[in-house]
C-alpha positions as CSV (number, residue, x, y, z in Angstrom):
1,X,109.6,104.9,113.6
2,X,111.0,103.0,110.5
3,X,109.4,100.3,108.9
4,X,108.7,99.4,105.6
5,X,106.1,101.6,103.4
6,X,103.7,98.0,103.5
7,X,104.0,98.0,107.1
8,X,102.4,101.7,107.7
9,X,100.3,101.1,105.5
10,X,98.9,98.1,106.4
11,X,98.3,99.4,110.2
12,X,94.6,99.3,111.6
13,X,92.1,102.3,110.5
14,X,90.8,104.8,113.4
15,X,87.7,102.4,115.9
16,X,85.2,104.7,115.2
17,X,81.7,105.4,117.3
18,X,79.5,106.9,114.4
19,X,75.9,108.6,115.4
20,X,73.5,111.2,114.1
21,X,72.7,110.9,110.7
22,X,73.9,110.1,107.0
23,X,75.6,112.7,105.0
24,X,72.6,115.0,103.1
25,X,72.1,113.8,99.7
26,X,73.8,115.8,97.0
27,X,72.6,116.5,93.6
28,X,73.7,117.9,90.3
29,X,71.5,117.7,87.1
30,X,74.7,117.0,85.0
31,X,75.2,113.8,86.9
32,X,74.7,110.9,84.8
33,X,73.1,107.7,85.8
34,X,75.6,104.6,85.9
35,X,75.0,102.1,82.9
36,X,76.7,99.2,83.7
37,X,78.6,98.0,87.4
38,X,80.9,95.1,88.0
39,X,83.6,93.9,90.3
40,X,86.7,95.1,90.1
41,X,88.4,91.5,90.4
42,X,92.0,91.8,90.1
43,X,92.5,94.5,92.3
44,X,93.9,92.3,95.2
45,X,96.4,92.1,98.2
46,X,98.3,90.0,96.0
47,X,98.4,92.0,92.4
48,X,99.3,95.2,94.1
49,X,102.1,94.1,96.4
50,X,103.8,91.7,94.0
51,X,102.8,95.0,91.3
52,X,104.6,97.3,93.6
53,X,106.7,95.2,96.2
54,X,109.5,97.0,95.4
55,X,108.2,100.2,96.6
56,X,106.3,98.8,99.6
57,X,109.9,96.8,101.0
58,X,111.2,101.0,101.8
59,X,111.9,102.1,104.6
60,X,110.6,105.3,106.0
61,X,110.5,107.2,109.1
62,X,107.0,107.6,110.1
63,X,104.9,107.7,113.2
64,X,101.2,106.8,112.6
65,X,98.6,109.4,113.7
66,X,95.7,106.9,115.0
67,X,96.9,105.8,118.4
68,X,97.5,109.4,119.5
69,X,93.8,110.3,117.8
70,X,92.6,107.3,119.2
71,X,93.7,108.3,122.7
72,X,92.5,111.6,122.5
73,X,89.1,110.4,122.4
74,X,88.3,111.9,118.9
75,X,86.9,109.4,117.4
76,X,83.0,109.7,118.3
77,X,80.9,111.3,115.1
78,X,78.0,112.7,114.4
79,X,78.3,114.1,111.0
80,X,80.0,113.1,107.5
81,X,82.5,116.7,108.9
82,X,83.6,114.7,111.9
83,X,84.6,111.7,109.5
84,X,86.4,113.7,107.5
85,X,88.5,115.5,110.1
86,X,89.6,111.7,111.0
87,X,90.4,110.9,107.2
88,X,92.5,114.4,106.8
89,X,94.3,113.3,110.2
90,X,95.1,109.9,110.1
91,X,94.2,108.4,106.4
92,X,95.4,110.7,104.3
93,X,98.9,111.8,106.2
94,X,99.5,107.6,106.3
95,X,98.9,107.4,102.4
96,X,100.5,110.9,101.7
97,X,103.5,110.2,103.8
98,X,104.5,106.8,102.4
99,X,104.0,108.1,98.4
100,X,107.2,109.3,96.5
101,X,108.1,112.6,97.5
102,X,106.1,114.6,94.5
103,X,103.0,113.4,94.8
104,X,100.1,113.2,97.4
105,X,96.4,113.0,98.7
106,X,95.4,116.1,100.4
107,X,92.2,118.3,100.0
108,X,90.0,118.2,96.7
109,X,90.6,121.6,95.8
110,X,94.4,121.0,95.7
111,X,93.7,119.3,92.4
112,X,90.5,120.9,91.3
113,X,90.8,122.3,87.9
114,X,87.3,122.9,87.1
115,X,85.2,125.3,89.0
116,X,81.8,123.1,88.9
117,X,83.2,120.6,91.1
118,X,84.4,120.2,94.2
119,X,85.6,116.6,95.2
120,X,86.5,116.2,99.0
121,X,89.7,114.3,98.2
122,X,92.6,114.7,95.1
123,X,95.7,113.0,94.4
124,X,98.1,114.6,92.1
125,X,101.7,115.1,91.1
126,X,103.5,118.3,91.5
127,X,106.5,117.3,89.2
128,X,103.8,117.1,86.5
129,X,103.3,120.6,84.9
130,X,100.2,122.5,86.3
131,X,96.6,122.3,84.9
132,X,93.8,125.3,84.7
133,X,93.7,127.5,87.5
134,X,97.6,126.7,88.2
135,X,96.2,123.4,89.9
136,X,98.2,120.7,90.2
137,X,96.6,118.1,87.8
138,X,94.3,115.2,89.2
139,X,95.5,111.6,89.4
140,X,92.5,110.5,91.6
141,X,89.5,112.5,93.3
142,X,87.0,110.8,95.7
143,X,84.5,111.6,98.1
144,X,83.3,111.2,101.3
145,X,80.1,109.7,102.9
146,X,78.7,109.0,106.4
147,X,76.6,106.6,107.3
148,X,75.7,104.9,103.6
149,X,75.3,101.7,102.7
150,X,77.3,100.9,99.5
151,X,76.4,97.5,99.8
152,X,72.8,98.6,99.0
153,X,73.6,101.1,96.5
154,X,75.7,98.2,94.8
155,X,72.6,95.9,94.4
156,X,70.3,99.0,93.8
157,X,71.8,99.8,90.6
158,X,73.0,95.9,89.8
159,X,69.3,95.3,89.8
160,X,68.2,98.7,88.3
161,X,66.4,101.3,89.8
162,X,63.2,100.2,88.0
163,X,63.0,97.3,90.1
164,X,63.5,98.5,93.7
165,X,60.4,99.2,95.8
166,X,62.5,101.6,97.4
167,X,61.4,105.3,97.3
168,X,62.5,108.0,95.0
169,X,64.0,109.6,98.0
170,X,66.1,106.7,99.1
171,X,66.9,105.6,95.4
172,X,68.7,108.9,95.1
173,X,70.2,108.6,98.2
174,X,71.8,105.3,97.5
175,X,72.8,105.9,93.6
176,X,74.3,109.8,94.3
177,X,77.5,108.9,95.5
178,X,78.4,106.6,92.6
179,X,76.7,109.4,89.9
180,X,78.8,112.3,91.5
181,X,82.5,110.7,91.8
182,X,81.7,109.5,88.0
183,X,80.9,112.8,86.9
184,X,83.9,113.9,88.3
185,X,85.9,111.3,86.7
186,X,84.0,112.1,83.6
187,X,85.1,116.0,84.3
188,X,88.9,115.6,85.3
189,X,89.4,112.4,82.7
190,X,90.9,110.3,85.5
191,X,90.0,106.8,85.4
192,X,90.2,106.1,89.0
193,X,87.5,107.5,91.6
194,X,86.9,106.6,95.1
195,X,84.2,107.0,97.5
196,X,85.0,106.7,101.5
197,X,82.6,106.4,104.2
198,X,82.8,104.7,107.5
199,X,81.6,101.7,106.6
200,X,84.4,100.8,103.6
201,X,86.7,102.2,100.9
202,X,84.9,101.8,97.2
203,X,88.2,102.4,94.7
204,X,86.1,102.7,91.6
205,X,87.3,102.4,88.0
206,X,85.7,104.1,84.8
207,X,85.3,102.7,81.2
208,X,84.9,104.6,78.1
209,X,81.9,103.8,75.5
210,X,82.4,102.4,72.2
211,X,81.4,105.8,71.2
212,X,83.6,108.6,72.1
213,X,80.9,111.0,71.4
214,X,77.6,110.4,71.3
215,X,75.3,112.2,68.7
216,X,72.2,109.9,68.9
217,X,69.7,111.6,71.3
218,X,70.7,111.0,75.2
219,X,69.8,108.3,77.3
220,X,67.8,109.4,79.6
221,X,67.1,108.0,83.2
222,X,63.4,106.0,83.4
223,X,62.6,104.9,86.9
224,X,59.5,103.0,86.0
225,X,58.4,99.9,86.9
226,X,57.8,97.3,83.8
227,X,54.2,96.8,82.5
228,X,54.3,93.2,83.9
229,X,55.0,93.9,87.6
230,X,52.5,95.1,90.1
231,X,54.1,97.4,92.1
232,X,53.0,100.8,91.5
233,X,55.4,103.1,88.4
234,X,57.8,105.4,90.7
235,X,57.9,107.9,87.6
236,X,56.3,110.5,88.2
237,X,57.3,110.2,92.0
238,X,60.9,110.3,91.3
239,X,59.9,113.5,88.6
240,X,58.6,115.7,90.9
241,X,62.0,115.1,93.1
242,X,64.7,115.3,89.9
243,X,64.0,116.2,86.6
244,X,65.4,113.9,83.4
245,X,69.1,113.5,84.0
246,X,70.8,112.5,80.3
247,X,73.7,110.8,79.5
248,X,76.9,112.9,79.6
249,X,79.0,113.6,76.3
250,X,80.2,116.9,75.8
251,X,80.9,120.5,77.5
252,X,77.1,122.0,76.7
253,X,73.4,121.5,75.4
254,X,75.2,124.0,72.5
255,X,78.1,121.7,71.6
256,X,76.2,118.6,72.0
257,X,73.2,120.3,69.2
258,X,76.0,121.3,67.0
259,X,77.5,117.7,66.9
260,X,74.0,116.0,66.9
261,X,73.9,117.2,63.4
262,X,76.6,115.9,62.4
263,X,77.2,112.0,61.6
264,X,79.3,109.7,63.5
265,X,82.0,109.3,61.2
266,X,82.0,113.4,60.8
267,X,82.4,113.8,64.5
268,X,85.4,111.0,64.3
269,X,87.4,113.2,61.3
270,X,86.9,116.3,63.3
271,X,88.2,114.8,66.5
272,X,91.4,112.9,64.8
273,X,92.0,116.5,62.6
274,X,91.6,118.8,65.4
275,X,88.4,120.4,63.7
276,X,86.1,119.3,66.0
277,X,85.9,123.9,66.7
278,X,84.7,124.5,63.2
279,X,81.4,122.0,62.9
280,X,80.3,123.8,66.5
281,X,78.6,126.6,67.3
282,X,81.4,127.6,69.2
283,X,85.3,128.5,67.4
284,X,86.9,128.5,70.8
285,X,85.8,124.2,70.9
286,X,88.4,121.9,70.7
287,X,88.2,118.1,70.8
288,X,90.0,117.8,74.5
289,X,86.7,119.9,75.4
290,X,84.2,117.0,75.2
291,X,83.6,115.3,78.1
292,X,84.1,111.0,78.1
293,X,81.3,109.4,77.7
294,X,81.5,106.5,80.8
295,X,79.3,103.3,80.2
296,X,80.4,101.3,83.0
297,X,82.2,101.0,86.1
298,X,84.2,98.5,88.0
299,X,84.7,98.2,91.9
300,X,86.7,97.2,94.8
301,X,84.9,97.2,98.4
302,X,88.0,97.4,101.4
303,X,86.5,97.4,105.1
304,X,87.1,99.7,107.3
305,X,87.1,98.2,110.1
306,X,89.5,95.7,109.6
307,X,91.7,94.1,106.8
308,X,90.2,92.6,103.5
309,X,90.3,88.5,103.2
310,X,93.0,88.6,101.4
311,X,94.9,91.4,103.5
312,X,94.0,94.1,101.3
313,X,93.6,97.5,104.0
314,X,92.1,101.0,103.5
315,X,95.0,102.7,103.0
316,X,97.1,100.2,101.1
317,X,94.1,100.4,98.3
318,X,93.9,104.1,98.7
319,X,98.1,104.5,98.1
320,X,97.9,101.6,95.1
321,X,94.8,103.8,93.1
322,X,97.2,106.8,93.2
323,X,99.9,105.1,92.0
324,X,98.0,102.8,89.3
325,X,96.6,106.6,88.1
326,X,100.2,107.7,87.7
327,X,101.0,105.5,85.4
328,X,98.5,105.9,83.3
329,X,95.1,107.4,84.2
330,X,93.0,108.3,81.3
331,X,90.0,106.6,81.1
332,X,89.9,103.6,78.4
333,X,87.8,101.2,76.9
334,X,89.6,98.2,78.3
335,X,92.8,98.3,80.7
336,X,95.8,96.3,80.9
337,X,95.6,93.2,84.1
338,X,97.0,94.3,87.3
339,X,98.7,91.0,87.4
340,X,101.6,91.2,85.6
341,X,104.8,92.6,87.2
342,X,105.3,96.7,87.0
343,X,106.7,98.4,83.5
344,X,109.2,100.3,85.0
345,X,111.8,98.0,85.8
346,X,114.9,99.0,84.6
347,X,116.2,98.0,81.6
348,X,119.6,96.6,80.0
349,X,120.2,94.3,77.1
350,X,121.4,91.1,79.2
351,X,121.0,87.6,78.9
352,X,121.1,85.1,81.8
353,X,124.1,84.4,83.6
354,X,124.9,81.8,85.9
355,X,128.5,80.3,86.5
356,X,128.5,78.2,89.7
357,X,130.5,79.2,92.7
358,X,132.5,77.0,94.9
359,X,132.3,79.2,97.7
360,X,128.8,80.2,99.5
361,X,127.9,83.6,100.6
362,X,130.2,86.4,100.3
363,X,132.3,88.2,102.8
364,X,132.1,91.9,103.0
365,X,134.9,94.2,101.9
366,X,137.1,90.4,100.7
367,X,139.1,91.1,97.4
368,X,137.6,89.3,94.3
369,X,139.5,86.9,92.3
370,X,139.7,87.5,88.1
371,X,137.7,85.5,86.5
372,X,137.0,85.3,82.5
373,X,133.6,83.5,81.5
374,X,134.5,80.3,80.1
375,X,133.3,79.5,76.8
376,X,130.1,77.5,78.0
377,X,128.6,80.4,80.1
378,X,126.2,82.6,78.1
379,X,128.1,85.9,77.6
380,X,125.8,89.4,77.6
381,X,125.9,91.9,75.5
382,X,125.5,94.2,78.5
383,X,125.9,93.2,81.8
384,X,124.9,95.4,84.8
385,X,127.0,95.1,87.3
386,X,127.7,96.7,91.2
387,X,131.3,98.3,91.5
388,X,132.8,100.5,94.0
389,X,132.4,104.3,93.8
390,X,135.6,105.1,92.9
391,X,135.4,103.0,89.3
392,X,131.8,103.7,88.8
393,X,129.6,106.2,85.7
394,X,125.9,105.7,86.1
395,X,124.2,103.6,83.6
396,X,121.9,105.0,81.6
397,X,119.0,103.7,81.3
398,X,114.9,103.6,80.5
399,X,111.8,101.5,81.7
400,X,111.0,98.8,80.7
401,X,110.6,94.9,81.9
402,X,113.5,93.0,81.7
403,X,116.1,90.8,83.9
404,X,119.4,92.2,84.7
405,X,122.5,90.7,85.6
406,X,123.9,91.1,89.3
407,X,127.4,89.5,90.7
408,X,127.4,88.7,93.9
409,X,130.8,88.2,95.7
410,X,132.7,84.9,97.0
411,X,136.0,84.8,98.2
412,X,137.6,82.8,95.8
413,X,135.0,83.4,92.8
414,X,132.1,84.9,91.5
415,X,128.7,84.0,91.7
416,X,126.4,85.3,89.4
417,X,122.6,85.8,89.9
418,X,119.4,87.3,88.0
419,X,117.6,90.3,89.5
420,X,115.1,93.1,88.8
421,X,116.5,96.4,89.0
422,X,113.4,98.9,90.3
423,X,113.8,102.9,90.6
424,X,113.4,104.0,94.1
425,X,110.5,106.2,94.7
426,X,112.7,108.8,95.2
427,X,114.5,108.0,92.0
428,X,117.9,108.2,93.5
429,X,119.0,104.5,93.8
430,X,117.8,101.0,92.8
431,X,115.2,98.7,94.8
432,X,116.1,95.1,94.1
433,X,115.5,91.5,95.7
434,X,118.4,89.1,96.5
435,X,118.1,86.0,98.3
436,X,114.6,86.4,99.3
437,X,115.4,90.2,100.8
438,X,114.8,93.2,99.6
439,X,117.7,95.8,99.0
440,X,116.2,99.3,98.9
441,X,117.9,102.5,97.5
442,X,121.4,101.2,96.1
443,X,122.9,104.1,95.4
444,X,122.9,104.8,91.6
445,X,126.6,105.8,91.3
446,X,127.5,101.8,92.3
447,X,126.0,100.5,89.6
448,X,127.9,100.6,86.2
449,X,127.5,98.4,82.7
450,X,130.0,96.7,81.3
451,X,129.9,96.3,77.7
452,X,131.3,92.9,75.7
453,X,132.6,89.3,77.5
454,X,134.5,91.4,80.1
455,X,134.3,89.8,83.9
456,X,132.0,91.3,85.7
457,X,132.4,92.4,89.8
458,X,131.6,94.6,93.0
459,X,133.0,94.9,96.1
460,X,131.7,96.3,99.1
């Protein structure tokens, strides 16, 4: 059925009757523990539709999976398995389905470079060039989780694990999930992680330290109580479950000795010369080989069950992470808002234009009368304008945000208006707005510029 990309995505998630027990906790001793976590507070209903409203006003021919999985009574789980079979079957063909035609969310292996990880989920680009292993390159990797609280885990490590009376057992339990999909950030450098479980979406951002490598001894994790509580020191509980985990800053306890040696300001020359291979034990080192170092975190919680306050839906948060990551996905110290308007309109050296019209509207396939700018209307240097296929050479242009110049037709004049002109996500026409509606993939070849104070005019 087609409706617009918003519209599918925006449809409610799978009811789901969840029993048995939580997903077994996983554990790596590479993990590291998660410094600092904070709301993720402009990513909103509103920032990513009027970020991408272009994109979302498509229309595609798509017929959701969840009433059909809904009906055939799939939907009772006992394991974090069963919720993924639901995710791969209706989640992840809604997202995939309703991205531009290169790029996806399928299976974490898909995208899984690196053979010490193995994320349940990865978004990538297959018009991108291929990473390691001839995997397509990672945009996003999450994973999933069954029956866990995020809300806990949240306030667990908000209020530090040194304060909780919880047990070592159930700290771990509640902390994993954020440790592992950082790590994996950390691994892949992509600045976007999720976790899913059937309680919520978390869409996870990572920040870089001050320090892009650390040569100071590693922070490690300390679980115990301060001096001036009462409550029993969990340390040597939490000991005998994990040993010390440290703070993650290069590829191995080799490099990391190496570059402990060697002062800050070394490390920085090496890294900016490409040298980083000669000051380590190893010659085969180079500076993309150190792993981010990751000092804080931002989130965004999006129900499952239903829709967000402010409108905000699984799978409308799951399709704007993967296409925030292709912009730009390496992690940074601080990132751009999400509130201004996308980068990637298209761009053309126009000023404003407006001549009033005595006529209102404009009739369809109606011939256009001449008209030369008179000398009070602000002339463009270059003026985009629509024209019929048989007159028209494609403009060529780049991205960037700027206003171009549209006509619109009367019968008797021309009536000039300002709009953006967006690539399609197929990148084979122009997505643009015009009198409050959306105009999806104009064909390319009907668009043409028009260079100097030459009128300026389309028919249809």
């Amino acid at each position: 059925m087609s409706k617009t990309v918003y519209k599918h995505l925006t449809q409610p998630n799978v009811i789901l009757d969840c029993r048995g027990t939580s997903s077994v906790p996983t554990y790596n001793a590479a993990w590291s523990f998660v410094e600092n976590i904070y709301p993720w507070s402009d990513f909103t209903h509103q920032n990513i539709v009027e970020r991408y409203a272009s994109e979302l006003a498509e229309e595609r021919d798509f017929i959701s999976p969840v009433p059909e999985y809904q009906d055939a009574n799939l939907s009772t789980l006992y394991s974090e398995r069963g919720f993924s079979d639901v995710l791969a079957a209706t989640n992840m063909v809604i997202v995939s389905a309703n991205l531009p035609k290169s790029q996806f969310i399928a299976d974490g292996s898909r995208t899984c470079e690196a053979t010490d990880i193995f994320p349940d989920w990865g978004a990538g680009d297959d018009s991108k060039p291929p990473g390691q292993r001839k995997r397509t390159k990672a945009l996003v990797c999450g994973d999933t989780k069954y029956l866990w609280s995020h809300e806990d885990a949240i306030k667990l490590l908000q209020m530090g694990p040194a304060n909780s009376t919880l047990n070592a057992k159930d700290k771990m339990s509640l902390m994993n999930p954020f440790e592992q999909v950082q790590y994996y950030g950390a691994i892949n450098k992509t600045s976007i992680v999720f976790i899913i479980s059937n309680e919520a979406l978390v869409v996870i951002r990572l920040f870089l330290a001050p320090e892009a490598i650390r040569t100071s001894p590693r922070k490690l994790r300390s679980l115990a109580k301060p001096a001036s509580q009462n409550s029993p020191s969990v340390t040597s509980e939490i000991s005998s479950i994990i040993p010390r985990r440290q703070r993650i800053s290069s590829i191995s306890s080799d490099i990391v000795g190496s570059v402990s040696e060697m002062s800050i300001d070394e490390v920085s020359m090496s890294m900016s010369t490409g040298q980083v291979s000669s000051s380590t034990n190893d010659p085969s080192v180079k500076p993309t080989d150190f792993i981010p170092d990751i000092n804080a975190m931002e989130y965004a919680i999006i129900p499952w069950a239903r829709a967000r306050a402010d409108g905000l839906t699984v799978n409308l948060a799951l399709w704007a992470a993967i296409r925030l990551a292709r912009e730009n996905n390496t992690i940074q110290k601080y990132y751009d808002p999400l509130t201004p308007g996308p980068a990637h309109t298209i761009e053309v050296n126009s000023g404003n234009i407006s001549i009033p019209s005595t006529t209102q509207g404009r009739d369809k396939g109606k011939g256009v009368e001449k008209r030369t700018p008179i000398a009070t209307d602000p002339v463009p240097k270059t003026t985009v304008a629509k024209t019929t296929a048989a007159n028209t050479t494609a403009a060529k242009t780049t991205a960037a945000k700027t206003t171009a110049a549209k006509t619109t037709v009367a019968t008797t004049n021309i009536q000039y208006c300002d709009v953006k002109l967006f690539p399609s996500s197929d990148n084979t026409g122009y997505n643009y707005r015009l009198n409050g509606e959306w105009v999806t993939n104009d064909p390319q070849k009907s668009w043409t510029v028009a260079q100097g104070p030459t009128e300026v005019r389309y028919s249809t």
